[in-house]
C-alpha positions in Angstrom: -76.1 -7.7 -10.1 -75.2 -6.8 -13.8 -76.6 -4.3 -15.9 -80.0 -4.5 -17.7 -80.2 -5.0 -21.3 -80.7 -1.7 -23.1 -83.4 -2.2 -25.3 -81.9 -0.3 -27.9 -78.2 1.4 -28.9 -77.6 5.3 -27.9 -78.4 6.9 -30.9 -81.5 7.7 -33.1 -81.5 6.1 -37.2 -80.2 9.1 -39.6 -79.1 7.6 -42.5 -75.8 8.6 -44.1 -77.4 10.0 -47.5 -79.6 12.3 -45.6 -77.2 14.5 -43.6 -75.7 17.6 -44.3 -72.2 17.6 -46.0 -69.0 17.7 -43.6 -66.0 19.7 -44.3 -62.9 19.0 -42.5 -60.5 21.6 -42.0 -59.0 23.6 -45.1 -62.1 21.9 -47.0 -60.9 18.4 -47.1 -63.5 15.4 -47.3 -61.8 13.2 -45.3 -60.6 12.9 -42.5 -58.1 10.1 -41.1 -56.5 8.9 -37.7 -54.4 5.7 -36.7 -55.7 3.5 -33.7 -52.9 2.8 -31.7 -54.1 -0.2 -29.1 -51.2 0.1 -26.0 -52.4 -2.6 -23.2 -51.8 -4.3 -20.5 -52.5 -8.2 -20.5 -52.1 -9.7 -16.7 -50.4 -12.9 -16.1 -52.2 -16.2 -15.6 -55.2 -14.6 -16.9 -56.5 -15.9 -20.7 -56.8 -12.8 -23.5 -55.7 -13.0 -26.7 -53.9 -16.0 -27.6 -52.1 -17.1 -30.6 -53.0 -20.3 -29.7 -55.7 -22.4 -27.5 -53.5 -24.9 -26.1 -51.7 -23.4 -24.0 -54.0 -20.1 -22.8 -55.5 -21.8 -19.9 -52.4 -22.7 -17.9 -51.5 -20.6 -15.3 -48.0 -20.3 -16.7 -48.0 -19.7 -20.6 -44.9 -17.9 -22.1 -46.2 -18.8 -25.4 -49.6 -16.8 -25.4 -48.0 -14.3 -22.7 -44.8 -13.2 -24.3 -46.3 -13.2 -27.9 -48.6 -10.4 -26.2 -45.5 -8.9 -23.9 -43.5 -8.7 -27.4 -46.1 -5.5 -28.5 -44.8 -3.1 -25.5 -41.1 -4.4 -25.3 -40.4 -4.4 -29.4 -42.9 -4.1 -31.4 -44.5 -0.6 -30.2 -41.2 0.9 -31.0 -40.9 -0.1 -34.4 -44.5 0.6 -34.8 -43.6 4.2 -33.1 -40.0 4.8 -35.4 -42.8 4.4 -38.7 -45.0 6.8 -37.3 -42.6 9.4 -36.7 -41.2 9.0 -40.2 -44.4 9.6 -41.6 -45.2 12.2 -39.4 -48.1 11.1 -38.3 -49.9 10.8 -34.9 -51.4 8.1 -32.8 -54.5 8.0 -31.3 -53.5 5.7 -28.4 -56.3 3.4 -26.9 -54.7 3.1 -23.4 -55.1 0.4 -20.8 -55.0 2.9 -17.4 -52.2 0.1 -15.9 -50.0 1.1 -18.5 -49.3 4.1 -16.9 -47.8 2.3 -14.5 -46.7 -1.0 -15.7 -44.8 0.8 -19.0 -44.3 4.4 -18.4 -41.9 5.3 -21.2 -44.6 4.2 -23.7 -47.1 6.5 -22.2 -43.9 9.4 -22.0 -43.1 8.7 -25.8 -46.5 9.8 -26.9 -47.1 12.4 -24.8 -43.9 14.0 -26.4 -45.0 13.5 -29.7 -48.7 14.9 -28.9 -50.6 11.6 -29.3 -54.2 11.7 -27.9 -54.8 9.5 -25.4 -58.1 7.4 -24.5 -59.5 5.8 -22.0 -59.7 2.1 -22.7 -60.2 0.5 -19.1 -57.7 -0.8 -16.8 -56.5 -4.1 -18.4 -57.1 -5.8 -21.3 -57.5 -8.9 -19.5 -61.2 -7.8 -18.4 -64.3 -6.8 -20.5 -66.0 -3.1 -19.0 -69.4 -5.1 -18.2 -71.3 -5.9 -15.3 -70.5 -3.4 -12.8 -74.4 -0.7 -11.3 -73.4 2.4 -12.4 -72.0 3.7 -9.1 -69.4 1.1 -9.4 -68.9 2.1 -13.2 -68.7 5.9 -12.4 -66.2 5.6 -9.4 -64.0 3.4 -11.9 -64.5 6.0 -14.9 -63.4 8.7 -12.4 -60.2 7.1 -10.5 -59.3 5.9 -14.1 -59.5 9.3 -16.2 -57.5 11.1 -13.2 -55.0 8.2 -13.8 -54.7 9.1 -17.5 -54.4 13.0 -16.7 -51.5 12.4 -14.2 -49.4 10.5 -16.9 -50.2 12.5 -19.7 -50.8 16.0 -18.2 -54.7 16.3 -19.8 -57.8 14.6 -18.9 -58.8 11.9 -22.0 -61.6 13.0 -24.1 -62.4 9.7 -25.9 -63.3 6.4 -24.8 -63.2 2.5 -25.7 -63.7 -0.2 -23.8 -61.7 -3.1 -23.9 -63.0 -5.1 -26.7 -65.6 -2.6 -27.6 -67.8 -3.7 -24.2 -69.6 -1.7 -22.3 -72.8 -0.9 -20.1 -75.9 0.5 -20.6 -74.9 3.8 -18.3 -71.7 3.9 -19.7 -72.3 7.3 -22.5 -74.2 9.0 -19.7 -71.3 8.4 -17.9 -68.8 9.2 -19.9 -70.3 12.6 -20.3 -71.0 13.2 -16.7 -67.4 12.8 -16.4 -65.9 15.4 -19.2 -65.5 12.7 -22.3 -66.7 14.0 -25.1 -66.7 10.8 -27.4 -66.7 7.0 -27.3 -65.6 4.8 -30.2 -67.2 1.8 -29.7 -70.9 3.1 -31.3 -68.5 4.5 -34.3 -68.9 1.2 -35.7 -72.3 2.0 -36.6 -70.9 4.7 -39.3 -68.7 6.6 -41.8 -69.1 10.1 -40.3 -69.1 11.3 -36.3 -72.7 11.4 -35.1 -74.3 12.3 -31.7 -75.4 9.6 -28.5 -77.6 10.1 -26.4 -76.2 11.0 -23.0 -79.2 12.6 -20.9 -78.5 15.7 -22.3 -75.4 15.8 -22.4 -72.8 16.5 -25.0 -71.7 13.1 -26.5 -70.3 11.5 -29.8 -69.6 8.8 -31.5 -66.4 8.6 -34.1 -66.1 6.0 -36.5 -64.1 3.6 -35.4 -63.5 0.3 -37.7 -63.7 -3.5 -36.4 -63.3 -4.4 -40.4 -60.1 -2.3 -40.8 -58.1 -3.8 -37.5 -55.4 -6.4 -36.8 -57.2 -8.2 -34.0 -60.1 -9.8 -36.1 -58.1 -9.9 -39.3 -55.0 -11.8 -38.0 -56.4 -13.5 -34.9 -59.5 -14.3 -36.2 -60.2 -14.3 -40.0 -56.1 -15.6 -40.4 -55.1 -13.4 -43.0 -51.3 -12.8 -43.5 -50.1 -9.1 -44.0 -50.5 -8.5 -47.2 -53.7 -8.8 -47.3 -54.2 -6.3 -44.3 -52.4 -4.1 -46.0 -54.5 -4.2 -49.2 -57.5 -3.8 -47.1 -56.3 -0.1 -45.7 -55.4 0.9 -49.2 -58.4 -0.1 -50.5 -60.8 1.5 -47.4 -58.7 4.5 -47.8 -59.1 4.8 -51.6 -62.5 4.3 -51.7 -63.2 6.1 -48.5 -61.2 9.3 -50.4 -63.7 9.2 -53.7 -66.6 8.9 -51.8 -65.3 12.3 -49.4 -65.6 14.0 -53.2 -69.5 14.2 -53.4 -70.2 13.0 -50.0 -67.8 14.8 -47.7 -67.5 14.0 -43.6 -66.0 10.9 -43.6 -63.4 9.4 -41.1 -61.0 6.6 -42.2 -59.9 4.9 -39.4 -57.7 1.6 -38.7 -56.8 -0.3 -35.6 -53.0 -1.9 -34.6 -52.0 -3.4 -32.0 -48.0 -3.3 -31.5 -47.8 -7.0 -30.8 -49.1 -8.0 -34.2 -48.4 -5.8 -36.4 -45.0 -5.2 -35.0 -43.7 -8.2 -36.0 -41.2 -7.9 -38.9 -42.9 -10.0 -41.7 -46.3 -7.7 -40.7 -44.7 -4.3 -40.5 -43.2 -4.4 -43.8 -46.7 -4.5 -45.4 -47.7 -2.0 -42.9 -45.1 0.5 -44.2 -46.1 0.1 -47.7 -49.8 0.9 -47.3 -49.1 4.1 -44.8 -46.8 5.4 -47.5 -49.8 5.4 -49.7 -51.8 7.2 -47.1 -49.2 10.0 -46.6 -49.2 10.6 -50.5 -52.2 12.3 -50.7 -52.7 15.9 -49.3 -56.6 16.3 -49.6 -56.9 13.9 -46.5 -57.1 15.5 -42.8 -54.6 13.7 -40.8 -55.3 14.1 -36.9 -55.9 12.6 -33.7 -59.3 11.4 -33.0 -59.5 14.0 -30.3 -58.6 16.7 -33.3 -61.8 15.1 -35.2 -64.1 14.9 -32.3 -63.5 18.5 -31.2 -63.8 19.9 -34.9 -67.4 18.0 -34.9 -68.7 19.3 -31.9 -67.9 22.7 -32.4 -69.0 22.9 -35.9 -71.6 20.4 -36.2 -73.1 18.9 -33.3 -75.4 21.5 -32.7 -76.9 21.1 -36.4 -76.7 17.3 -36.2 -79.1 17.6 -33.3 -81.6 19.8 -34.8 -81.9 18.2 -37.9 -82.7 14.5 -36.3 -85.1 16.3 -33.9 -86.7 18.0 -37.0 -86.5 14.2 -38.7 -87.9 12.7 -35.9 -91.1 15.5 -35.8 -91.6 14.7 -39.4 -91.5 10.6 -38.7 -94.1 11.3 -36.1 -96.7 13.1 -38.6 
């Protein structure tokens, strides 16, 4: 039996004009992490395709290999750009990659990546599992993630944003301290409700990411790339009288690792890298930095908001 329908999302209204300002560390407005998508796509088994013909046969080196190409090539060019940028990854991890590619997992975990949970394949949406189910799957699956890289995840995002109506509650029963996929909803990191718990959301962009552009909207590279130079910039003048914000963009090493993609790529991190007002970090770094400064405050003022609405 599959989960009920919630009959709303996990957080209260607050809009963005309302809140208290954010600083990040050293006073800067903005703050700005890379989503690094490293999965594991199962044989025989239709995903993300570069083409409908072929993706239902049981056999499909056209669809397959085109996906296979992100962890064999293209997450080590994607990784060599990083590094010359000096920049981190926050890794959305498929839990079989620890096993199925362990020098990709080893590779960040030298270079201090964060890691998150992002289910066990991306060949199956996180839905329809009663939350027992969902919690022993959770559990075996973050003790996965510690083993390879030596510290329990903190964040979360289910393969192609999906997940259930338990999952926050969840996810805070079991030590996370943020999910992604609500960060949709927002500029700024903002609490979910989580029975109680202690539970974020941090923006994560579904505008900003190589999936929907390339595989679904058909733009070419240059156009990706003018979209994160132009988030960013406007992102970075808002962060003047409005500070808080996160600037976020998703890759995926099988798309934008392609030559003719990470060329563009390249030009548009430069641009990012030559401005030192921005907080570059991992989304772990962001998420902690919220909840230690700001979480507390964020609460009280949407209870104090919601007494008010009530009068």
């Amino acid at each position: 039996m599959s989960e009920s329908r919630p009959a709303r999302p996990p957080y209260r209204h607050w809009p963005i004009v309302e809140r208290p300002p954010i600083e990040w560390p050293e006073g800067k407005g903005l703050a700005c992490y890379v989503a690094v998508n490293v999965e594991h796509f199962e044989a025989g088994r239709p995903s993300t395709s570069r083409t409908a013909v072929t993706a239902g046969l049981p056999v499909d080196p056209l669809n397959h290999g085109w996906r296979d190409y992100g962890v064999r090539t293209g997450f080590w060019r994607l990784l060599e750009l990083l590094d010359s940028l000096d920049l981190r990854a926050s890794v959305l991890l498929n839990a079989a990659v620890c096993d199925e590619y362990p020098e990709l997992v080893a590779a960040g975990v030298e270079r201090d990546w964060a890691h998150l949970g992002h289910g066990w394949t991306n060949s199956e949406f996180w839905s329809g599992m009663e939350p027992e189910e969902e919690r022993e799957s959770l559990a075996r699956l973050a003790a996965r993630l510690e083993r390879a890289c030596g510290r329990p995840p903190r964040g979360w995002l289910g393969p192609a944003l999906t997940e259930t109506a338990a999952t926050p509650r969840l996810l805070a029963e079991l030590g996370f301290t943020y999910s992604l996929g609500w960060g949709v909803a927002d500029d700024q990191p903002f609490p979910l409700e989580a029975d109680g718990r202690r539970l974020i959301a941090v923006p994560y962009s579904i505008e900003v990411n190589d999936i929907p552009v390339f595989v679904d909207q058909g733009m070419n590279a240059a156009e990706f790339a003018a979209m994160i130079v132009d988030q960013f910039d406007v992102m970075r003048a808002e962060a003047r009288r409005r500070p808080g914000g996160v600037f976020s963009f998703s890759l995926h090493p099988f798309l934008v690792g392609q030559p003719y993609r990470h060329k563009h790529l390249e030009v548009a991190m430069r641009h990012l890298r030559d401005h030192d007002d921005v907080w570059f970090a991992t989304s772990d770094e962001i998420a902690a930095w919220y909840l230690d400064n700001y979480y507390d405050d964020a609460l009280a003022a949407l209870d104090a908001r919601g007494r008010k609405e009530q009068r």
